[in-house]
DOKOL-836583 format. One record per atom (N, C-alpha, C): residue in one letter; atom name; z, x, y. Coordinates in nm, 2 decimals. Atoms other than C-alpha are relative to their C-alpha. Layout:
<pts>
PT   sevo   marmi       zz       xx       yy
PT      a      CA        Z        X        Y
...
</pts>
This chain:
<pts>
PT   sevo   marmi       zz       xx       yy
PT      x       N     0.00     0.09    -0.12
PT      x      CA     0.00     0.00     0.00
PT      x       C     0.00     0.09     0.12
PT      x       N     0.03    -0.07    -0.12
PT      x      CA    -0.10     0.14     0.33
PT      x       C     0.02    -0.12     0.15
PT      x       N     0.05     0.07    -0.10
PT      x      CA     0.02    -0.01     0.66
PT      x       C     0.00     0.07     0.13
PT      x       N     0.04    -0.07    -0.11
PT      x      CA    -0.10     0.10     0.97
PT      x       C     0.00    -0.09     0.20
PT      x       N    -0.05     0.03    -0.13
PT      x      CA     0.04     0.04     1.30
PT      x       C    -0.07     0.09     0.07
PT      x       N     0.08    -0.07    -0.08
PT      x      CA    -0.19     0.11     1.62
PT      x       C     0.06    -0.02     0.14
PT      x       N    -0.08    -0.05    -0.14
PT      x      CA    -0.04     0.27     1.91
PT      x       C    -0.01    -0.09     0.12
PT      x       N     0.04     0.09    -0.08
PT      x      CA    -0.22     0.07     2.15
PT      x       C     0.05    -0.21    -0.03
PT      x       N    -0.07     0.16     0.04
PT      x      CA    -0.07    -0.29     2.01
PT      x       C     0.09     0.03     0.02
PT      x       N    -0.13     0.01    -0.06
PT      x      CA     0.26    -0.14     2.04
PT      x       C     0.00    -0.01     0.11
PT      x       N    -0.02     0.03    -0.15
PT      x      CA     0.23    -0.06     2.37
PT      x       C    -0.01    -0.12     0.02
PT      x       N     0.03     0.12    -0.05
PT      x      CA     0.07    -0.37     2.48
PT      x       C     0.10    -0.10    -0.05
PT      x       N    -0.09     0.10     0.08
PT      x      CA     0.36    -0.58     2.26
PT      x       C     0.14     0.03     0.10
PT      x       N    -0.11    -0.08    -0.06
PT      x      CA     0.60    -0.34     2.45
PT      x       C     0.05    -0.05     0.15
PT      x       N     0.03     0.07    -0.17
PT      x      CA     0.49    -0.40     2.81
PT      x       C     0.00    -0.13     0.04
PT      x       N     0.00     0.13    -0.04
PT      x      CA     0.43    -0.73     2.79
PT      x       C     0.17    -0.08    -0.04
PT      x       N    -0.12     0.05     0.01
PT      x      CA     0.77    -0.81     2.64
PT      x       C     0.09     0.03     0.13
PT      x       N    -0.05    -0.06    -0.09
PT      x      CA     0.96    -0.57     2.91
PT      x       C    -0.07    -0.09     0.18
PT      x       N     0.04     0.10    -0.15
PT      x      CA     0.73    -0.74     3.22
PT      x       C     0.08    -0.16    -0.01
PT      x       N    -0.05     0.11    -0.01
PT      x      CA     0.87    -1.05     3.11
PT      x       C     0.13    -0.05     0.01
PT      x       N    -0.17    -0.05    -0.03
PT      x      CA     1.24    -0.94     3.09
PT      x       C     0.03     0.01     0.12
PT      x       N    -0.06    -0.01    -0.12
PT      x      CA     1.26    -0.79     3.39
PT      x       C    -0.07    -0.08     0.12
PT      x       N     0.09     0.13    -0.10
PT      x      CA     1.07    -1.06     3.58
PT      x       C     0.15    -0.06     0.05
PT      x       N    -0.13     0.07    -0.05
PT      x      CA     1.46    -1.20     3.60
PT      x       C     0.09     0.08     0.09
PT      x       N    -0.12    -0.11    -0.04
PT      x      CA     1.62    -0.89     3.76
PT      x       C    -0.05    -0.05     0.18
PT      x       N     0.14     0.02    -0.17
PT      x      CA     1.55    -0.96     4.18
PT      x       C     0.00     0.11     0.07
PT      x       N     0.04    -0.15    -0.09
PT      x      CA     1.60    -0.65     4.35
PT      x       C    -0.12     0.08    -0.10
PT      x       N     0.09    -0.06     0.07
PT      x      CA     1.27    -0.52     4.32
PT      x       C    -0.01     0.15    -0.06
PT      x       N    -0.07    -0.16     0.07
PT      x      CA     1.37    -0.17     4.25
PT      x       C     0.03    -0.01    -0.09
PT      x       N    -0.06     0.02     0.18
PT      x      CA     1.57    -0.25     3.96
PT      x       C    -0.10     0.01    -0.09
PT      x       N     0.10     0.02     0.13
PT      x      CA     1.30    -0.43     3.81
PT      x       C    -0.10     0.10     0.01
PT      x       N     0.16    -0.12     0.03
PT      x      CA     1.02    -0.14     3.86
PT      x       C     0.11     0.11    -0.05
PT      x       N    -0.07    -0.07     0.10
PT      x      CA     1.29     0.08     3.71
PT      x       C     0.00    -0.03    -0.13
PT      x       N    -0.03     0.05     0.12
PT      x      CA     1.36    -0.12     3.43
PT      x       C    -0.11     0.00    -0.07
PT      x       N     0.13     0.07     0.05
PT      x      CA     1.00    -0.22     3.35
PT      x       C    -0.08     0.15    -0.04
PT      x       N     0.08    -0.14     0.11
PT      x      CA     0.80    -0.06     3.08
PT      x       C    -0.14     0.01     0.01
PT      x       N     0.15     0.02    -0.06
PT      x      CA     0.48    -0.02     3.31
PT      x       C    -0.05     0.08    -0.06
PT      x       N     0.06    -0.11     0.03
PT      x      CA     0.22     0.20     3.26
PT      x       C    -0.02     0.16     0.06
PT      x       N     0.00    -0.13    -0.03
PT      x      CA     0.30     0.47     3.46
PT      x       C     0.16     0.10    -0.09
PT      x       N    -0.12    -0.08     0.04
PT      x      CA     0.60     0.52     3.24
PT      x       C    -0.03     0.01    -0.15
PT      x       N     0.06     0.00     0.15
PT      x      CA     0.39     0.57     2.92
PT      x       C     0.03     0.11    -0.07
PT      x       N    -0.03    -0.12     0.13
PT      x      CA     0.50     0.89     2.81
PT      x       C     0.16    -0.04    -0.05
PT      x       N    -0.10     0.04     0.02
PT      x      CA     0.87     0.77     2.86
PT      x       C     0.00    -0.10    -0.20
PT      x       N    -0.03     0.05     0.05
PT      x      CA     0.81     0.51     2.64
PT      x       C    -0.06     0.03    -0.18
PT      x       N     0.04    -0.04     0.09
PT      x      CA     0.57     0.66     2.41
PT      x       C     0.09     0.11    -0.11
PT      x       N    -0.11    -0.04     0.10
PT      x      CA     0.87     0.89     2.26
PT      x       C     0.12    -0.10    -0.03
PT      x       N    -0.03     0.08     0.06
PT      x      CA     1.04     0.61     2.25
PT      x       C    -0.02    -0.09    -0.15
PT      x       N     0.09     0.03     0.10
PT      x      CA     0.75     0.48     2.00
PT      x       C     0.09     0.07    -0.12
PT      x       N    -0.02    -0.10     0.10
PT      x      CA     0.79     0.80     1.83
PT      x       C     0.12     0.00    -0.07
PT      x       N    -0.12     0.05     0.03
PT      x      CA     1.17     0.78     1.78
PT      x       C     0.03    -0.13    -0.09
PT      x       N    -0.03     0.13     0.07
PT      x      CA     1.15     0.44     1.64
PT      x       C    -0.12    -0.01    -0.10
PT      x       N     0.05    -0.08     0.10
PT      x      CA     0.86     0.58     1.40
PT      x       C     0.06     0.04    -0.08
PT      x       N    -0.05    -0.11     0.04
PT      x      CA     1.06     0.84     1.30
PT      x       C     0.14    -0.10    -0.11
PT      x       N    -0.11     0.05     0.02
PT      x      CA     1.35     0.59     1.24
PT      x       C    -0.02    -0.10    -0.14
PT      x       N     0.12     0.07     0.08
PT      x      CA     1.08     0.37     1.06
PT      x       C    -0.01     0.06    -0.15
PT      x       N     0.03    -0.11     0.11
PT      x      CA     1.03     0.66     0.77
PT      x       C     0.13    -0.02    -0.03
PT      x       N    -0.08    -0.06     0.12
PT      x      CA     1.34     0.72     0.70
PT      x       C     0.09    -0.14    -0.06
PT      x       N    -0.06     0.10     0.10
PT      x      CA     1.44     0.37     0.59
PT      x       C    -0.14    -0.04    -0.13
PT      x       N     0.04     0.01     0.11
PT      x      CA     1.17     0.34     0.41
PT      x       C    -0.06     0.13    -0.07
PT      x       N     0.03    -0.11     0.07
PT      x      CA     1.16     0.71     0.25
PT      x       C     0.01     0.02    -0.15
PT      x       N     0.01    -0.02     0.10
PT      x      CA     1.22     0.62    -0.07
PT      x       C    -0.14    -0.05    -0.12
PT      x       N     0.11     0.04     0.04
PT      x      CA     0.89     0.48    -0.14
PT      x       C    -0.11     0.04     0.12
PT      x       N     0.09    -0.09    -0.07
PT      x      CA     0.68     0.70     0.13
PT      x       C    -0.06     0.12    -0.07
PT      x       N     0.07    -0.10     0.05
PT      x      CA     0.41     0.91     0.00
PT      x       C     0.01     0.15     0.09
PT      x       N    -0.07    -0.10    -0.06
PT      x      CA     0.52     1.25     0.12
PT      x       C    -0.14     0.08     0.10
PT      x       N     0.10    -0.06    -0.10
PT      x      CA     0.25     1.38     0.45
PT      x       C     0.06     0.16     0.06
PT      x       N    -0.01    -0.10    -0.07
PT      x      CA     0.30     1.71     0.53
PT      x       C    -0.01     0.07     0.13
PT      x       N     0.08    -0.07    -0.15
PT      x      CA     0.23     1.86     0.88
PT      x       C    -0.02     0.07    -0.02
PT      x       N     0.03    -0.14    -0.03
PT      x      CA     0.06     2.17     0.94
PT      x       C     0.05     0.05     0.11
PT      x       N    -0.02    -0.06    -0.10
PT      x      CA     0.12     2.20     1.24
PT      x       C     0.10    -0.14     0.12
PT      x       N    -0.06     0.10    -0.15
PT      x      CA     0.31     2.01     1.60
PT      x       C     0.02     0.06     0.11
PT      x       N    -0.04    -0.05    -0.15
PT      x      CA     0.37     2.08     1.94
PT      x       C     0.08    -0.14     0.04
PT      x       N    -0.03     0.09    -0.06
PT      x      CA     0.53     1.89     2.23
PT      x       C    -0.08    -0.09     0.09
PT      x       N     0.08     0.08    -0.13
PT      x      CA     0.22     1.77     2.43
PT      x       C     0.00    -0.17     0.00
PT      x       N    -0.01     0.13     0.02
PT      x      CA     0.18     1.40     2.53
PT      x       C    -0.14    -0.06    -0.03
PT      x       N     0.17     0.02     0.04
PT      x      CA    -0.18     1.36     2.34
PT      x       C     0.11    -0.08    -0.11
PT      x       N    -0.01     0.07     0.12
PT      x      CA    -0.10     1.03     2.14
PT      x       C    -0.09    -0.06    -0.06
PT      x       N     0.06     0.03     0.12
PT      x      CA    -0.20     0.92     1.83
PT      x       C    -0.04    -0.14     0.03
PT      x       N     0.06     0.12    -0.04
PT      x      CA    -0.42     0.63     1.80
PT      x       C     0.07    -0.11    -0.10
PT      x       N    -0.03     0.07     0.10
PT      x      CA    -0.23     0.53     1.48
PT      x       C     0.13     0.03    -0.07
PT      x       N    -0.11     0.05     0.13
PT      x      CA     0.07     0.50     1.22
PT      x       C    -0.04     0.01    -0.09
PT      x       N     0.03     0.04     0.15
PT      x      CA     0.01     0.52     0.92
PT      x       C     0.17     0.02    -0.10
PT      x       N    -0.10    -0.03     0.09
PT      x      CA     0.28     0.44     0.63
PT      x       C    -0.03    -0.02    -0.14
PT      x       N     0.09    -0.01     0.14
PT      x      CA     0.14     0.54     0.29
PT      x       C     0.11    -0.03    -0.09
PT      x       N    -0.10     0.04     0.11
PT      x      CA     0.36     0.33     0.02
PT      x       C    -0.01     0.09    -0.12
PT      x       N     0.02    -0.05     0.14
PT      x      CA     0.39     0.46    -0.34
PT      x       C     0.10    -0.07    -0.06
PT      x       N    -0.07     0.08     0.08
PT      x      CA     0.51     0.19    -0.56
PT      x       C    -0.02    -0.07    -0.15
PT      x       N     0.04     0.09     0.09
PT      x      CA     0.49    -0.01    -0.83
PT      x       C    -0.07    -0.16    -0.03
PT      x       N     0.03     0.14    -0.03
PT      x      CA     0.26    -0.34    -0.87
PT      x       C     0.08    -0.06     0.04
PT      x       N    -0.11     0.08    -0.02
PT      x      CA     0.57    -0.52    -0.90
PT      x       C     0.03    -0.01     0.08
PT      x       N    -0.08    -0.08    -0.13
PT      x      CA     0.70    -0.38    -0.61
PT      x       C    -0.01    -0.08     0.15
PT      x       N     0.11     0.08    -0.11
PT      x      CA     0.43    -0.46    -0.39
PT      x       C    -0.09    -0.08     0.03
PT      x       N     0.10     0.16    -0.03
PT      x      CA     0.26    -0.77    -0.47
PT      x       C     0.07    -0.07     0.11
PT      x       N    -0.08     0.08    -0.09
PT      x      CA     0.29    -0.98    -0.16
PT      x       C     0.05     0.03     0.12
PT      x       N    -0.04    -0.10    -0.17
PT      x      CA     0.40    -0.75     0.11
PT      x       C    -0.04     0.02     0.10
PT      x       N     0.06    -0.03    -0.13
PT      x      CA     0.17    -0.63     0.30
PT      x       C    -0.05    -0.02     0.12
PT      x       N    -0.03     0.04    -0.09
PT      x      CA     0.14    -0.81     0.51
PT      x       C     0.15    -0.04     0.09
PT      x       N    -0.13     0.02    -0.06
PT      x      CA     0.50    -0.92     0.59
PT      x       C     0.06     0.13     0.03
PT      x       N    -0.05    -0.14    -0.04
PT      x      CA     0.59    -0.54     0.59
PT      x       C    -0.10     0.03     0.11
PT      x       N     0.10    -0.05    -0.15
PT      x      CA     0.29    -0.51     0.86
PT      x       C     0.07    -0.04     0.14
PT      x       N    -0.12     0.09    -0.13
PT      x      CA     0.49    -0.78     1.09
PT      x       C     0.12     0.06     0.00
PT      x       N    -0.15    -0.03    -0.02
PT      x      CA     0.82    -0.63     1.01
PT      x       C     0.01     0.13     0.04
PT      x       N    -0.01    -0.16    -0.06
PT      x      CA     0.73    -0.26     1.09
PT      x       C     0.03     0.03     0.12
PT      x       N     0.08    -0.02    -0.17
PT      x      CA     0.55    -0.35     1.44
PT      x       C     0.13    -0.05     0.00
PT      x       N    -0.07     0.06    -0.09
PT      x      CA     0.84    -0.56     1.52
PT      x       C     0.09     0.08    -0.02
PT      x       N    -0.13    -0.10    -0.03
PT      x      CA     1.13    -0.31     1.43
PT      x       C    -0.06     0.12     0.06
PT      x       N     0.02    -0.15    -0.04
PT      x      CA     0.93    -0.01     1.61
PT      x       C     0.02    -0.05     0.14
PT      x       N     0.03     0.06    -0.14
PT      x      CA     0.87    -0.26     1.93
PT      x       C     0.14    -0.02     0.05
PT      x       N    -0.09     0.02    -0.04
PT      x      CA     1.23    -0.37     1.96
PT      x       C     0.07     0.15     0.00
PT      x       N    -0.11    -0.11    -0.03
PT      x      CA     1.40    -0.01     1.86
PT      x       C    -0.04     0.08     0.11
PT      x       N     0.02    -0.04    -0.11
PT      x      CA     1.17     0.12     2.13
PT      x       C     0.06    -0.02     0.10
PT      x       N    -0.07     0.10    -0.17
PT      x      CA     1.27    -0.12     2.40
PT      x       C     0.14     0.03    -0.03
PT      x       N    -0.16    -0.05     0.03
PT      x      CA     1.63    -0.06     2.27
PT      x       C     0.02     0.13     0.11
PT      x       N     0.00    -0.16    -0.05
PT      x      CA     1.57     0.33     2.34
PT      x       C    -0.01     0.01     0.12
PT      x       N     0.02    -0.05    -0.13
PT      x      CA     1.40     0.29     2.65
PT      x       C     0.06    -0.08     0.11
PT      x       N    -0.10     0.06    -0.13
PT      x      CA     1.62     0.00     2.85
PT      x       C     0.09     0.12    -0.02
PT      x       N    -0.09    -0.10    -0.01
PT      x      CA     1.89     0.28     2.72
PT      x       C     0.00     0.05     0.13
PT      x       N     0.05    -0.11    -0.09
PT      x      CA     1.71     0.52     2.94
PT      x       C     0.02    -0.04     0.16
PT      x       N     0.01     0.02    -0.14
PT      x      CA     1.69     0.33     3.23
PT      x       C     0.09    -0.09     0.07
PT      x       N    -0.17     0.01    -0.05
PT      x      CA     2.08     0.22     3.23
PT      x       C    -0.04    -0.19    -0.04
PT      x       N    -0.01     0.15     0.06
PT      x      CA     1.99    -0.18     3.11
PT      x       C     0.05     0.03    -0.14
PT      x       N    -0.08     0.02     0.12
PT      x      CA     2.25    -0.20     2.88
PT      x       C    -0.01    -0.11    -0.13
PT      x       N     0.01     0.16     0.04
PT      x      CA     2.26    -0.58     2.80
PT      x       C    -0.17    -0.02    -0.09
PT      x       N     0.14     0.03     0.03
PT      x      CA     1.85    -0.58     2.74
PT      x       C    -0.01     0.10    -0.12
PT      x       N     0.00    -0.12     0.13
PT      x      CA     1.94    -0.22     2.50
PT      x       C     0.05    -0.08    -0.12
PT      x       N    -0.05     0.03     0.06
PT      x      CA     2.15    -0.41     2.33
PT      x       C    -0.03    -0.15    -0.09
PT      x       N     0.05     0.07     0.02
PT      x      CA     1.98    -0.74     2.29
PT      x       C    -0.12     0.09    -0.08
PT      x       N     0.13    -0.05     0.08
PT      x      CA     1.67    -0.53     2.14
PT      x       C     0.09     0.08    -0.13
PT      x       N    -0.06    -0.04     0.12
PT      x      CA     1.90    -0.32     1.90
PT      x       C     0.01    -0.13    -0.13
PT      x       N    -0.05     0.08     0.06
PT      x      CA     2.04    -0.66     1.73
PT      x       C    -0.14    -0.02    -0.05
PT      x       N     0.14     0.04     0.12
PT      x      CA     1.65    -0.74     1.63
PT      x       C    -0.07     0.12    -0.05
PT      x       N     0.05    -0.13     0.10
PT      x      CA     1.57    -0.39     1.53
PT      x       C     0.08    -0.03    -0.11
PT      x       N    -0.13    -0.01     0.14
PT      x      CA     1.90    -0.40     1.31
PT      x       C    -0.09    -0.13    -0.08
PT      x       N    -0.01     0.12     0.09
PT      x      CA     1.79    -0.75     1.16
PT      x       C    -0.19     0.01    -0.05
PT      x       N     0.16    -0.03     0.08
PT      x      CA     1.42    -0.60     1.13
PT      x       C    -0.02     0.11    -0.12
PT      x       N    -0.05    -0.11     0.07
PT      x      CA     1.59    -0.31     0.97
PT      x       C     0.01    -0.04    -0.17
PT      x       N    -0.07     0.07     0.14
PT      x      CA     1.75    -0.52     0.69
PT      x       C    -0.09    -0.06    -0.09
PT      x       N     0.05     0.00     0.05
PT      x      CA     1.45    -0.68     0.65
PT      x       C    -0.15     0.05    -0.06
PT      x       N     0.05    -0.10     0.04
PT      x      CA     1.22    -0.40     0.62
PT      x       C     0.03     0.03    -0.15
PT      x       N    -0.08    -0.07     0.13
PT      x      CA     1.50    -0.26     0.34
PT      x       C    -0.01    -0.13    -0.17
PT      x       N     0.02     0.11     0.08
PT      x      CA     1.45    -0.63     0.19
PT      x       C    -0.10     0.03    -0.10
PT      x       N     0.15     0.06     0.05
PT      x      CA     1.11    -0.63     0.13
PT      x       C    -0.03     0.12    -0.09
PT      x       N     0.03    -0.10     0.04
PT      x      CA     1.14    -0.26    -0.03
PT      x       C     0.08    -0.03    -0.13
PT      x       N    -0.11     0.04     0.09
PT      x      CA     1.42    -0.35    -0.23
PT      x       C    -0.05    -0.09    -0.13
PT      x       N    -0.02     0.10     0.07
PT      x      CA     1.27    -0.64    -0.40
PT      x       C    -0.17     0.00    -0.09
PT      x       N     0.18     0.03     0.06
PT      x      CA     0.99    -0.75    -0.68
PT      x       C     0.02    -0.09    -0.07
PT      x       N     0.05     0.13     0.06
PT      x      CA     0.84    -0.96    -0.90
PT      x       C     0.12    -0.01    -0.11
PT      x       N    -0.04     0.02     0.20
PT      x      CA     1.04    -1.04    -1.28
PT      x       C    -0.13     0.08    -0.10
PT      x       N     0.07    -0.06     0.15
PT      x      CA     0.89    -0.87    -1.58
PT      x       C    -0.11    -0.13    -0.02
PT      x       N     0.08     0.06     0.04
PT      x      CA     0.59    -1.03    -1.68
PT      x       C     0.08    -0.03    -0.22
PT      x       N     0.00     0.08     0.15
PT      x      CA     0.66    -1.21    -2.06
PT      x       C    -0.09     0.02    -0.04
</pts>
């Protein structure tokens, strides 16, 4: 099973959540602080990455192992995600899609998590953690679980 999350959907899932959040804050300052515009794309883009990264290691026990050659720190991002399963039929009848929805949405929220952090919105960090956590769970669900033995 291969699912592949594309950079460009997070963002756009990201931004548009965040513009609509801080649409409530009134000092305009605040909210162009707060807000996960596009001039704050690298900000948010390691945020991405962090909530990638966070992504792998719950589901490591059924990730096909990618090596790097190589990395740096520049801000040239990736067009894509990829998360290469290795499982068993059983495993993974039925998933893939619901692990598609459940990825994007726990990378989208632990982002926003990460990046209200950043920019002192506590309340809004913490409201996005509570749906990473419960996207977390069911991430670990859907890994956790399979068919019955065939008879």
């Amino acid at each position: 099973m291969v699912i592949t999350l594309y950079t460009q959907e997070l963002l756009n899932d990201i931004r548009e959540k965040s513009h609509l959040e801080v649409a409530e804050i009134l000092d305009a300052e605040a909210r162009y602080r707060a807000e996960a515009g596009t001039e704050k794309t690298g900000e948010v883009f390691r945020c991405i990455e962090e909530a990638i990264r966070e992504a792998e290691i719950r589901c490591m026990l059924y990730l096909r192992e990618q090596f790097a050659q190589a990395a740096d720190n520049s801000l040239d991002y990736p067009d894509t995600f990829n998360f290469v399963f290795s499982m068993s039929e059983r495993r993974s009848i039925g998933k893939t899609k619901p692990m598609r929805t459940v990825l994007h949405n726990f990378v989208v929220h632990y982002a926003l998590s990460r990046f209200y952090q950043t920019v002192s919105q506590g309340a809004l960090a913490e409201k996005h953690a509570l749906v990473a956590s419960a996207e977390g769970t069911a991430i670990e669900d859907l890994l956790y679980s399979k068919l019955p033995p065939r008879v």
